[in-house]
C-alpha positions in Angstrom: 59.1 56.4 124.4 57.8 59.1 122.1 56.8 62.3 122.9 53.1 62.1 124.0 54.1 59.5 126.1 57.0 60.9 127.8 54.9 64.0 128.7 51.9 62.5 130.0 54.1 60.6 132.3 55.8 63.9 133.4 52.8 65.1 134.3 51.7 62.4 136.8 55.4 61.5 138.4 56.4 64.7 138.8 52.8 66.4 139.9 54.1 69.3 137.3 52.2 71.3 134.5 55.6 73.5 135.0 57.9 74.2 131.3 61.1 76.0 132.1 62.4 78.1 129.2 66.2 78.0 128.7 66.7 81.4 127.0 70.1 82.4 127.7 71.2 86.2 127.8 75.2 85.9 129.1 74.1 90.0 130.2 72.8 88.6 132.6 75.0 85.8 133.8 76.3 85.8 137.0 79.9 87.5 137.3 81.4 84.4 137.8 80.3 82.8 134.5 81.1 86.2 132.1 83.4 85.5 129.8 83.8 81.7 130.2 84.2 79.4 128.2 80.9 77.4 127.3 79.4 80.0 129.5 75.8 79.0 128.0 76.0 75.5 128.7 77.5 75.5 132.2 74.4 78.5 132.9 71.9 76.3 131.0 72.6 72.9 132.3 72.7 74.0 136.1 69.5 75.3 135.9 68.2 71.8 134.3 70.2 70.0 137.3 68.4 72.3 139.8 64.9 72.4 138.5 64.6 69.0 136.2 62.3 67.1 139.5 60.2 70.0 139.1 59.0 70.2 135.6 57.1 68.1 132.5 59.8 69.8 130.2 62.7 72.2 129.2 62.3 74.7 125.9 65.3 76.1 125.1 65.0 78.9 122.4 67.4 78.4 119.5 67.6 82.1 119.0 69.1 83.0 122.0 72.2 80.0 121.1 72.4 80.5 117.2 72.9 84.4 118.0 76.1 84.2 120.0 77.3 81.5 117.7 76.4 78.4 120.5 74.9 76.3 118.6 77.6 73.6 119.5 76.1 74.7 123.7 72.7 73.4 122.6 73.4 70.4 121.4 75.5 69.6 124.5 72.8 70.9 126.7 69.7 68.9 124.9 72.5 65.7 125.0 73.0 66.8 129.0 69.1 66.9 129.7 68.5 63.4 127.7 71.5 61.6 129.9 71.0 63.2 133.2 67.3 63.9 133.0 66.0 61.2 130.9 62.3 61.3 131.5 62.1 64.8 130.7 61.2 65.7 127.1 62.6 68.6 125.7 61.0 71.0 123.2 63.0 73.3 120.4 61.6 76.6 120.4 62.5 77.0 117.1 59.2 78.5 115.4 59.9 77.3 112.0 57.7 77.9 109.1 58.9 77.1 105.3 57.8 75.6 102.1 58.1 71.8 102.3 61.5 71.2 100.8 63.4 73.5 103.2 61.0 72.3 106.2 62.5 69.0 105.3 65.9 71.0 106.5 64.4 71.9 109.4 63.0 68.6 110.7 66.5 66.9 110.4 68.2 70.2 112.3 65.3 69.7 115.4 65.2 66.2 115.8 68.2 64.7 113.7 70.8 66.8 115.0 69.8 68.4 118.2 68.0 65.4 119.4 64.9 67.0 120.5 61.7 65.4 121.7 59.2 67.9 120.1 59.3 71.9 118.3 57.3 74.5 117.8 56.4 75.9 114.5 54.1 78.2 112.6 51.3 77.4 110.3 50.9 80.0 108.0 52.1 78.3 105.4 50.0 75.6 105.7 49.8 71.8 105.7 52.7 70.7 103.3 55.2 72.5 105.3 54.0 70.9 108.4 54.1 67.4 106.7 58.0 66.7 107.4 57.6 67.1 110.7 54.4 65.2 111.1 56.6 62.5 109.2 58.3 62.0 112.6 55.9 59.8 114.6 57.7 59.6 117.9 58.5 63.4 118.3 56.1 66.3 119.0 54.7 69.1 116.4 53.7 72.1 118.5 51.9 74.5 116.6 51.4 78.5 116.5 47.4 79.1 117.4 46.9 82.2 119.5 50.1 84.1 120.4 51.0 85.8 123.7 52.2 88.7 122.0 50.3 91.8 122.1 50.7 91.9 118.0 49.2 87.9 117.4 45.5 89.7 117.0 46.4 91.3 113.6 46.5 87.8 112.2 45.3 85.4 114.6 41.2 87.2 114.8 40.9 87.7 111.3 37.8 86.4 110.0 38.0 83.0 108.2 34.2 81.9 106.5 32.6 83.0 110.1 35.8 81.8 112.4 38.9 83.2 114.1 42.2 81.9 112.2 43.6 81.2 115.6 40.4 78.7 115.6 40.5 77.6 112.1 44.3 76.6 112.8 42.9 74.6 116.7 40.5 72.9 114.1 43.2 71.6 111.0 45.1 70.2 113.6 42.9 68.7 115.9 40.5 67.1 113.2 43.1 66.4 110.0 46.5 66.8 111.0 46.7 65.3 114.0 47.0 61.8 112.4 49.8 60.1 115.2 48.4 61.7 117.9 51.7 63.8 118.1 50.5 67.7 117.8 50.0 70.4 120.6 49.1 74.1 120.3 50.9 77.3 121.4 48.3 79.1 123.5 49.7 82.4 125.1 48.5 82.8 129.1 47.5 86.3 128.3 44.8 85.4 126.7 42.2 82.3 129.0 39.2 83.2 126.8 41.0 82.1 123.9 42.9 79.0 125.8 39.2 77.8 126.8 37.5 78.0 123.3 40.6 76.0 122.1 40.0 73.4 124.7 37.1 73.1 124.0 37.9 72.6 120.1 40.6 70.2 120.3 39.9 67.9 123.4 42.8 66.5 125.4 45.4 68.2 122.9 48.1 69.2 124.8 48.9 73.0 125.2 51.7 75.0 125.6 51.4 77.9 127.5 53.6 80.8 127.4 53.5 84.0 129.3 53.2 83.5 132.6 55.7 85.5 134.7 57.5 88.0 133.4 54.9 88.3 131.1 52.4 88.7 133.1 49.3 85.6 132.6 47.3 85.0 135.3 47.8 81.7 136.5 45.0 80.9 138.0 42.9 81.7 135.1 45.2 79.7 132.5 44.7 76.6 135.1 40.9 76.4 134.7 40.8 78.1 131.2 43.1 75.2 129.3 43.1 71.7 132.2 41.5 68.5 130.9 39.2 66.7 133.1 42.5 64.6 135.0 44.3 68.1 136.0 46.4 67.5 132.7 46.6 68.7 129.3 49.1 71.6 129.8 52.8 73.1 129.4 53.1 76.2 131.2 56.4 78.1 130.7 58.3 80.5 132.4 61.5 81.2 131.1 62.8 84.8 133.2 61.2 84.9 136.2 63.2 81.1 136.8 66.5 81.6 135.4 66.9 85.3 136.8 65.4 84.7 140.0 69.0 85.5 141.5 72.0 86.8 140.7 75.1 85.4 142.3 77.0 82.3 142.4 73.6 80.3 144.0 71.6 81.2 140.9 70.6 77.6 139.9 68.9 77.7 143.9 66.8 80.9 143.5 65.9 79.2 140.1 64.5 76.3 142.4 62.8 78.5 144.8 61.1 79.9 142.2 60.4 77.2 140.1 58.9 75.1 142.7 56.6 78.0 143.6 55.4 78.5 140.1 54.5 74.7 139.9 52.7 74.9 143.3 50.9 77.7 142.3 49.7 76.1 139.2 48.8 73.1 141.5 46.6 75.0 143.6 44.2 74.8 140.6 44.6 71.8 138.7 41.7 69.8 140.6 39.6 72.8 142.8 36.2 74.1 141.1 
């Protein structure tokens, strides 16, 4: 099952919109964990085991395993999620962005060697360095468009021939790049005006939301701003407010109790005026 496929049934089984970030600080591992062994993994993977009935997908953020030299953890984890979990697609958070040769590299480290079902990467270098991920019809290209970060407007609303980049970038890839029906855009919560003028630019293209929870997004208003006309369409993440939501030895439960409120809440509006 590719990627598009896999999600879209994610999203009708399991009644979930809900992404769950895998971003790993061991600071903030419980006690019992510090200083063990594989300590990523065995955090990472019971979070997956508690949450993975709840959720359209997992993102784990390369950055937070390729700094404390766990690479070898994500593999095992993305391996973990595809054995125990196999209907949930999982998406690197990588962020790449390169001329094509080296994006060639890339594509083989994302869905060659870890195995994952989609990753996100960044535009700005425009459509040859997208092209060897695009080359990969069964997996998902998830593309920068309008950041959650506070700094994304220094680019992202510059004036491009009488459009916003973040719109010229909805438009490439709705209209030319999106030749296998594989692509989705990264559309930051913080910003619904900008998740509704991208709906309303790209269709049905699935969107991945960041910046709900800790980072404040309105829920309610990313719900009506970026749903399709079934209730569908997107991939909202939290990634602290789940895997922090306690501190002790039950951590993977409070990462349930939260997680399962998150997708209710974003339930609450999927189908109400």
């Amino acid at each position: 099952m590719n990627f598009t496929d896999a999600l879209n049934s994610a999203w009708r089984e399991r009644n979930s919109l809900l992404c769950v970030g895998l971003d790993p600080d061991p600071e903030r591992f419980p006690a019992h964990l510090k200083g063990k062994a594989d300590a990523i993994f065995h955090f990472c993977a019971a979070i997956v085991d508690a949450t993975a009935d709840l959720v359209c997908c997992f993102k784990p953020q390369i950055a937070y395993f390729a700094a404390r030299r766990a690479e070898d953890q994500l593999e095992a984890l993305i391996d973990h999620i595809h054995r125990q979990h196999p209907a949930t697609p999982v998406i690197l958070d990588a962020k790449r962005g390169d001329i094509g040769s080296t994006a060639e590299q890339y594509a083989i480290e994302a869905f060659e060697r870890f195995q994952a079902d989609a990753v996100t990467i960044n535009p700005y270098m425009g459509h040859d360095s997208v092209a060897p991920y695009l080359a990969y019809s069964d997996k998902g290209v998830i593309i920068l468009c309008r950041t959650s970060n506070p700094g994304g407007s220094d680019l992202q609303f510059l004036d491009v021939g009488g459009e916003r980049l973040y719109e010229r970038v909805a438009r490439l890839v709705s209209t030319v790049w999106d030749t296998n029906g594989q692509c989705a855009l990264v559309v930051g919560a913080t910003f619904p005006g900008e998740i509704a003028r991208v709906r309303t630019m790209t269709g049905d293209m699935p969107l991945l939301v960041p910046g709900i929870g800790a980072q404040g997004g309105d829920i309610e208003a990313t719900v009506r701003a970026g749903r399709t006309a079934s209730g569908c369409g997107l991939i909202i993440n939290s990634s602290r407010a789940i895997l922090y939501a306690g501190g002790g030895e039950e951590y993977a439960e409070a990462a349930r109790r939260v997680a399962e409120s998150t997708r209710d809440a974003i339930n609450c509006y999927r189908h109400s005026g």
